[in-house]
C-alpha positions as CSV (number, residue, x, y, z in Angstrom):
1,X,0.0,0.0,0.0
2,X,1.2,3.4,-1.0
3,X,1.9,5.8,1.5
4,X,0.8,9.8,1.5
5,X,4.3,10.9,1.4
6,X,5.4,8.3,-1.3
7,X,2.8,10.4,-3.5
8,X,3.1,13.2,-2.3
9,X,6.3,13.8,-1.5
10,X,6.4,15.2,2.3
11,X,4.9,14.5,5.4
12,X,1.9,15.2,7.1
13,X,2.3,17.8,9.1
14,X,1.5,17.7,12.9
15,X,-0.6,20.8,14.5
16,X,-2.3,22.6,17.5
17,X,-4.6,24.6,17.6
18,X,-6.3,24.6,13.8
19,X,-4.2,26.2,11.1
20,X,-5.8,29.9,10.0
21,X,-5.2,31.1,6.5
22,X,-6.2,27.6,4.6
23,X,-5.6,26.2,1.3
24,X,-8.2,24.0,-0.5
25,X,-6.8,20.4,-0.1
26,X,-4.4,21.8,2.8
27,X,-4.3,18.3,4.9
28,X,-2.7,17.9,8.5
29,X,-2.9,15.9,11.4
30,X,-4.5,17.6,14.6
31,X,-2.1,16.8,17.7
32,X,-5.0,17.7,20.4
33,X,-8.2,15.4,18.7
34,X,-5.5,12.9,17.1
35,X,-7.6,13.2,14.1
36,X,-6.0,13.8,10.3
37,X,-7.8,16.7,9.0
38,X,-8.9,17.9,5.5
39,X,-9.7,21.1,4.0
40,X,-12.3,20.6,1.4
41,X,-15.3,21.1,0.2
42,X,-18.5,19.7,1.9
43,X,-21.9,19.8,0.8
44,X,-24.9,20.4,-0.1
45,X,-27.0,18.8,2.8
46,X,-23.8,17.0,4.3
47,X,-22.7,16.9,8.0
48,X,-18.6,16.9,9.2
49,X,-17.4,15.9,12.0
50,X,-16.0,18.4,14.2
51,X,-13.7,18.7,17.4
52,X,-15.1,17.5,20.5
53,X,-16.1,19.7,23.6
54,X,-14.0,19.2,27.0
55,X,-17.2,18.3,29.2
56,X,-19.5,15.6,27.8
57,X,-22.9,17.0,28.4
58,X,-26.8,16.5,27.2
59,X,-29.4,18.9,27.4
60,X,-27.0,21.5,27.8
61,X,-27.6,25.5,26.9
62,X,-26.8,26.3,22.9
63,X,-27.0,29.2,20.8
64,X,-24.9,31.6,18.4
65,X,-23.6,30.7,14.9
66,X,-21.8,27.9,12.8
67,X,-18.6,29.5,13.3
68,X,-18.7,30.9,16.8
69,X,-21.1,29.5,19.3
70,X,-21.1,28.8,22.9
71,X,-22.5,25.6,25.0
72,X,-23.1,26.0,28.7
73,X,-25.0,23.5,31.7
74,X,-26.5,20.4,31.3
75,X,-26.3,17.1,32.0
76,X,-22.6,15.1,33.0
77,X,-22.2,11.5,33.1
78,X,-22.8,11.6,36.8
79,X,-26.2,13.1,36.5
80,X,-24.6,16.1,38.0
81,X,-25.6,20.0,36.8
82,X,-22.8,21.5,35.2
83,X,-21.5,25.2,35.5
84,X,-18.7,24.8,32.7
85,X,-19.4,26.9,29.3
86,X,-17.2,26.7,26.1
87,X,-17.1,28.7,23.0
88,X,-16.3,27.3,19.3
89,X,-14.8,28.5,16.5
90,X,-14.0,25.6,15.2
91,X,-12.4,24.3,18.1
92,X,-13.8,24.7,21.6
93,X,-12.2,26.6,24.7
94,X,-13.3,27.0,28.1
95,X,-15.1,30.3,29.2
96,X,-16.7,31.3,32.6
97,X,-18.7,29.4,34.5
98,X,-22.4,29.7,35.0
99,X,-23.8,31.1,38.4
100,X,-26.1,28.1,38.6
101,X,-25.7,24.5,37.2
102,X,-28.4,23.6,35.2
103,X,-29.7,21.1,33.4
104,X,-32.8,20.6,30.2
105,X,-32.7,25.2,30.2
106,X,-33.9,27.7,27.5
107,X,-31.1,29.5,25.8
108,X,-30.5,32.0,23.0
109,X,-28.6,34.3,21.7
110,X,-25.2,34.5,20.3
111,X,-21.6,33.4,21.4
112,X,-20.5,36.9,22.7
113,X,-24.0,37.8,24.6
114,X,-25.5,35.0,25.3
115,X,-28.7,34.3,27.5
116,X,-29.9,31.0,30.1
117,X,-33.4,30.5,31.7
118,X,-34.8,27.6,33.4
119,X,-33.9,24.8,33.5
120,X,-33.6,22.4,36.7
121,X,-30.9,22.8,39.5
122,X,-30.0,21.5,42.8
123,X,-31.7,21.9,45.5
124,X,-33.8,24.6,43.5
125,X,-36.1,21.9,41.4
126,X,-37.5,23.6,38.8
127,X,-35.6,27.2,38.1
128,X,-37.1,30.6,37.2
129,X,-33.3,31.9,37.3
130,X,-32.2,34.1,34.4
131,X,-28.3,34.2,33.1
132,X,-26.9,36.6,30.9
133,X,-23.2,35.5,29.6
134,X,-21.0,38.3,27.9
135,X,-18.8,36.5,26.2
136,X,-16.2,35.8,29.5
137,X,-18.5,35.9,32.9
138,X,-22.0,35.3,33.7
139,X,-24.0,37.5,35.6
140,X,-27.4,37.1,37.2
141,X,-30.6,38.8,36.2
142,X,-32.2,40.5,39.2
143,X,-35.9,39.5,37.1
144,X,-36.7,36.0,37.3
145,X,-39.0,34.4,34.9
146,X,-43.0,33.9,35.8
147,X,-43.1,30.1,35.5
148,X,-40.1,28.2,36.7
149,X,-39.7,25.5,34.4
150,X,-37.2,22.6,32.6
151,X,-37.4,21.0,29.4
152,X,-38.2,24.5,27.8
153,X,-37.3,26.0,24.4
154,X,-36.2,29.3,23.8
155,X,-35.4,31.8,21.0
156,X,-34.1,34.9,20.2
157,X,-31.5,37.0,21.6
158,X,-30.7,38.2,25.1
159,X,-32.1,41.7,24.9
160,X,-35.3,40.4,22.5
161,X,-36.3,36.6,23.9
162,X,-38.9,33.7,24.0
163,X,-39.5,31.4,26.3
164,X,-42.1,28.7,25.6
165,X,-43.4,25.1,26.8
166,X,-41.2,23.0,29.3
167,X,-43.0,21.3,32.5
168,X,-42.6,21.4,36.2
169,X,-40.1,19.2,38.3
170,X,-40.8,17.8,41.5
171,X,-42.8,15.1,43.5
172,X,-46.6,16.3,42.3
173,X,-48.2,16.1,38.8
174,X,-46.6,16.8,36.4
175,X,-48.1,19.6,34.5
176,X,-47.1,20.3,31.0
177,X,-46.8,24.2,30.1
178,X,-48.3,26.2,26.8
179,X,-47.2,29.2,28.5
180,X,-44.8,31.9,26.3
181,X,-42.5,34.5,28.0
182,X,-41.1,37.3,26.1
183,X,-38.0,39.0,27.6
184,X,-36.5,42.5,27.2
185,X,-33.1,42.5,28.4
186,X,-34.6,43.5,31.8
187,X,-38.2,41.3,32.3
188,X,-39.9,38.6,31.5
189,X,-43.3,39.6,30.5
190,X,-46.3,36.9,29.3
191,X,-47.0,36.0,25.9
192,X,-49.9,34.4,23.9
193,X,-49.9,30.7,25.2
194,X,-48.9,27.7,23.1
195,X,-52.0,25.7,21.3
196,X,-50.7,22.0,22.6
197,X,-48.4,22.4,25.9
198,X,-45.7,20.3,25.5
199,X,-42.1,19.8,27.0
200,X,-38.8,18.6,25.7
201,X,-39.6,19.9,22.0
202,X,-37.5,21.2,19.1
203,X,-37.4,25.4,18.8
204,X,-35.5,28.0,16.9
205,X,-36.0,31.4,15.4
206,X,-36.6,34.9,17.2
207,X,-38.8,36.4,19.8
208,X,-41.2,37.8,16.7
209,X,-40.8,35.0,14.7
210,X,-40.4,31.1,16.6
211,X,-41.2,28.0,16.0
212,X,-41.8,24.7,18.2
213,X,-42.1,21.2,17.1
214,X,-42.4,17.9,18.7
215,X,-42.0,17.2,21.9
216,X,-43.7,15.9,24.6
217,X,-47.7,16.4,25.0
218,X,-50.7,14.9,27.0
219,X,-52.2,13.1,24.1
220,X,-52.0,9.2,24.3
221,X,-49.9,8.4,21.4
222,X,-46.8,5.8,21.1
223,X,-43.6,5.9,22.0
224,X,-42.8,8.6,24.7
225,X,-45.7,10.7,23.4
226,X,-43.7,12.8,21.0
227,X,-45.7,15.1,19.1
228,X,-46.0,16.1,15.4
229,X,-47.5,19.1,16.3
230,X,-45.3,22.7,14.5
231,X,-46.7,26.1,15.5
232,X,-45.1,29.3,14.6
233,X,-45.3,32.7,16.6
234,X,-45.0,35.7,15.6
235,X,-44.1,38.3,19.1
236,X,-48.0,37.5,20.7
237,X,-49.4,35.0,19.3
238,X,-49.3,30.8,18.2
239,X,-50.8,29.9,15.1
240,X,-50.4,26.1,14.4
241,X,-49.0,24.8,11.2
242,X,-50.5,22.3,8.9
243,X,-47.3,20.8,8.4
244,X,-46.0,17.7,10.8
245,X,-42.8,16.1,11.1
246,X,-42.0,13.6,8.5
247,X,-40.3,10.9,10.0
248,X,-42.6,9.2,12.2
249,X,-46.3,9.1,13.1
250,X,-45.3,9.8,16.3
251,X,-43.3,12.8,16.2
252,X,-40.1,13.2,18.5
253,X,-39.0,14.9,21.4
254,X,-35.9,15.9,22.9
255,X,-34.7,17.2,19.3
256,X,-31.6,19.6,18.6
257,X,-32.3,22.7,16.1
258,X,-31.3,25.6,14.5
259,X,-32.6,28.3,12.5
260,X,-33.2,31.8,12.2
261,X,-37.2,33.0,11.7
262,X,-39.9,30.7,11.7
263,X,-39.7,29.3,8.1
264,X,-36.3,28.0,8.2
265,X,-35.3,26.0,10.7
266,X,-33.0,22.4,10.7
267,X,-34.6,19.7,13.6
268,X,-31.9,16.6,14.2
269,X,-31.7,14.2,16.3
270,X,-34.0,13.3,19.1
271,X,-36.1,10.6,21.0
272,X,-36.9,7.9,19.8
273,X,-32.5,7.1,19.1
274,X,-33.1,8.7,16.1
275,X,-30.2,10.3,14.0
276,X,-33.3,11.6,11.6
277,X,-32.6,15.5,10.5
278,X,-35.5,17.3,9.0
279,X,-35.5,20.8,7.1
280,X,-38.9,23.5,7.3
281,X,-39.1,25.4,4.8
282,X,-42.7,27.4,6.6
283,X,-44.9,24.9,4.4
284,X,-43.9,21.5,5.2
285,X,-41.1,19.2,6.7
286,X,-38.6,17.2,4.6
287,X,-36.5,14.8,5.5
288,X,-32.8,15.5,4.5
289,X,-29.3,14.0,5.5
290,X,-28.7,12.1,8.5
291,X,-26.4,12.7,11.5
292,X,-23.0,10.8,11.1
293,X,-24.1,9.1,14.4
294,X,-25.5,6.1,13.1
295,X,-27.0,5.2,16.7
296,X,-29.0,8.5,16.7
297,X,-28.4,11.2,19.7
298,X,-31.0,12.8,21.4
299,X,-30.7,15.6,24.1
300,X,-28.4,17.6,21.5
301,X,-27.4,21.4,21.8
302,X,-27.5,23.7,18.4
303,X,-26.4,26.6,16.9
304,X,-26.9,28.3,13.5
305,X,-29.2,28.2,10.5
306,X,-31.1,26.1,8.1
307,X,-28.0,26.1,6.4
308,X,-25.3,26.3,8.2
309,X,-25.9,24.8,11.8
310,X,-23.7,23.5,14.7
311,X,-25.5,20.3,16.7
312,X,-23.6,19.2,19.8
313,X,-23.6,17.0,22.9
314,X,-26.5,15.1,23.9
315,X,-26.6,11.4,24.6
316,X,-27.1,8.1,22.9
317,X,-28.4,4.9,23.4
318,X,-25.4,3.0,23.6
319,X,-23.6,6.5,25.7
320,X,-26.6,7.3,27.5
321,X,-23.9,9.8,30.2
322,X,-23.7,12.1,27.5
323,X,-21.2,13.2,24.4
324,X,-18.5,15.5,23.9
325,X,-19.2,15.2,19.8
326,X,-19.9,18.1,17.7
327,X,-21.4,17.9,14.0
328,X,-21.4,20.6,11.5
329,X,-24.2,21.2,8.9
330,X,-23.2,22.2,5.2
331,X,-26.7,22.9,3.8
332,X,-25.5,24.6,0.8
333,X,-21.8,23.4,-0.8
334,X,-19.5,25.5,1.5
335,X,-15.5,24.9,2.4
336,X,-15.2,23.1,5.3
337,X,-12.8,21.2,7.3
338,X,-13.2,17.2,7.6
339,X,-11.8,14.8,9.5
340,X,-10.9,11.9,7.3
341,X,-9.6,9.5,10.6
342,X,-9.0,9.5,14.3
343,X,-5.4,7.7,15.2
């Protein structure tokens, strides 16, 4: 068997961090991941593998962009609620910690002001505790939201927000929520309620224009009552859509996303294992490449747009503590960086 410097001439070279200032076809061989990395073209509708995060996590906060995007809380392998936060661009680093370890939060934003809500904590049960991050340090918003919650969505950005769905936490009924927040940068102030309550559901897109997808609802349907159910909002009000996810009767929950408005968002991942990734266009689903994760992760983190999205963390069934892996979404035919193998 040849070898890559009997055709090529030289050797691979050995780096860390990521090289800036690429070539198309530049190859080398990252000394950190241990992986042998190509720059190439990727795409359309094609997923790369990207470097992993220090803290294996699922559930976790998640918002900004392809290129630069932040993941903070969630869920470690020993169930514990983690403070840690790291940014990407296109490698991960660590950042401040959070005030309060968190898991199953709302979170949007971007990776230099980014915001946290929700979510369940220790010896708190269900949180109505608000975050702001500024790119280095956390600080705590003296306003807390109206209904503490977990498993919620959010979208937005930290001075415009929505909160919406989720469910309590604790030792009485559980109670799924329909109810919508809107945030200012200062408040939390009510919105027009969801038309099915659900928790643990798919969201993206701003505060004036969001949409939720899937999750979990009261209606007796199998498995793990995922719902089809899409409804968009536009700053007051939920209108629901007459399109339905694609790839089961049964919907999903748990589901990573990313987009940016209402009719344009990616949904991967989710419950049941499913490594299933779906693109809305505002009219109807369509099912489009698959995560590399042949298992299927659920629990994931994302960042992004319909075309360009970061998904990360989560948990599978065969790694059910949670995942340090990070996948990046090429909707369009883009440069990108692959990794060909990990030695």
């Amino acid at each position: 068997m040849s070898t890559y410097f009997a055709v090529k001439g030289q050797k691979i070279q050995g780096l860390s961090p990521e090289p800036t200032n690429l070539t198309l076809g530049q190859i080398w061989y990252n000394t950190s991941s241990q992986g042998i990395r190509l720059n190439t073209v990727i795409g359309p509708n094609a997923w790369a593998t990207g470097n992993n995060m220090s803290v294996a996590r699922k559930r976790a906060g998640g918002c900004g962009t392809q290129t630069a995007a932040v993941s903070f809380g969630g869920e470690g392998p020993s169930g514990n609620y983690i403070t840690a936060t790291e940014k990407y661009n296109g490698t991960w680093t660590t950042s401040g910690s959070m005030s309060l370890g968190r898991n199953s939060l709302g979170s949007c934003g971007v990776e230099t002001s980014a915001l946290a809500f929700g979510g369940t904590a220790p010896g708190d049960g269900t949180s109505d505790a608000t975050e702001k991050f500024g790119g280095s340090t956390w600080t705590t918003n003296p306003s807390s939201m109206t209904y503490g919650r977990w498993l919620l969505k959010g979208a937005g950005t930290q001075t415009a927000a929505v909160a919406f769905g989720g469910e309590n936490a604790g030792s009485g009924p559980t109670v799924f929520y329909g109810y919508t927040e809107n945030f200012n940068g200062s408040v939390w102030t009510n919105g027009g309620n969801m038309n099915q309550p659900r928790y643990n559901s798919g969201g993206a897109g701003t505060q004036t224009s969001a949409l939720v997808f899937g999750g979990t609802n009261n209606q007796p349907t199998f498995p793990d009552f995922a719902g089809t159910f899409t409804e968009q909002y536009n700053g007051s009000t939920w209108t629901t859509s007459p399109a339905t996810l694609a790839s089961s009767p049964y919907g999903r929950s748990d589901i990573g996303a990313a987009g940016a408005s209402n009719t344009a968002v990616l949904a991967f991942g989710g419950s049941p294992s499913s490594n299933t990734v779906e693109s809305f266009n505002g009219t109807a689903w369509t099912i489009t490449t698959a995560l590399n994760n042949s298992v299927g992760r659920r629990g994931m983190s994302g960042a992004g747009t319909q075309t360009a999205a970061l998904g990360f963390g989560g948990y599978t069934s065969t790694s059910p503590s949670g995942s340090t892996d990070t996948e990046i979404w090429f909707g369009s035919q883009s440069p990108g960086v692959a990794t060909l193998a990990v030695l």
